[in-house]
C-alpha positions in Angstrom: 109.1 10.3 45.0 107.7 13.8 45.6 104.3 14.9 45.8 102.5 17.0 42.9 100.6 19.6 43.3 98.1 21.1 41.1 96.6 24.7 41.4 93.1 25.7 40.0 91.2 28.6 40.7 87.1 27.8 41.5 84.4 30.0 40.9 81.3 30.9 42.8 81.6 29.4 46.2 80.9 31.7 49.4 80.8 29.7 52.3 82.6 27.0 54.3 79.7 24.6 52.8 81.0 25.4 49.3 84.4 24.4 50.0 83.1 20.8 51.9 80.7 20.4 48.5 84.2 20.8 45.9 85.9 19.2 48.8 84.0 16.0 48.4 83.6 15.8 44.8 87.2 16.2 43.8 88.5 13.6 47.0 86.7 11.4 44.7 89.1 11.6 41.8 91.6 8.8 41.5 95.5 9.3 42.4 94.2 12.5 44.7 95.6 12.1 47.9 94.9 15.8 49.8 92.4 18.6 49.0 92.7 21.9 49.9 90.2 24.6 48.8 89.3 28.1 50.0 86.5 30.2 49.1 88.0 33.5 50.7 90.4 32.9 47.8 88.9 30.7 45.2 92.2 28.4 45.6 91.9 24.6 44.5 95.2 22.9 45.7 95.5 19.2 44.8 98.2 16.6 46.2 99.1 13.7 44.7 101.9 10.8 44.1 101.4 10.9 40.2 100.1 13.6 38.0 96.4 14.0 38.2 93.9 13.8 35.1 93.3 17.4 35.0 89.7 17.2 33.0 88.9 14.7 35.8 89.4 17.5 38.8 87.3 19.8 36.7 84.5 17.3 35.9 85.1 17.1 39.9 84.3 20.4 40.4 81.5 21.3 38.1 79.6 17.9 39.7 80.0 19.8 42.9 77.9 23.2 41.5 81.1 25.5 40.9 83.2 25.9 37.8 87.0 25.9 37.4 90.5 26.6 35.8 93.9 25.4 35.9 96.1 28.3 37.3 
């Protein structure tokens, strides 16, 4: 089986310490298993086996300080 991937754009992070705060928070959410986030671009990329709760990643991301939507 392939992985899935979910985009989401994230607002209001500026530094590398932004994208280690979202990082952390949305590593937390079950079935995630890779995180990659930029704040040069605002880009949320999620990896997983099965699809991912989207509510959950953005629950993720606002308990990490930012806010977010599904792109």
């Amino acid at each position: 089986m392939s992985a899935i991937t979910s985009t989401y754009h994230v607002s209001g992070m500026t530094c590398g310490h932004c994208e280690m705060s979202v990082r952390e928070e949305v590593s937390e959410v079950p079935g995630i298993e890779q995180v990659e986030v930029s704040h040069e671009t605002g880009a949320l990329v999620v990896t997983s086996e099965q699809p991912v709760d989207d509510s959950a990643v953005l629950a993720a991301v606002t308990e990490a300080g930012y806010s977010a939507a599904r792109t």
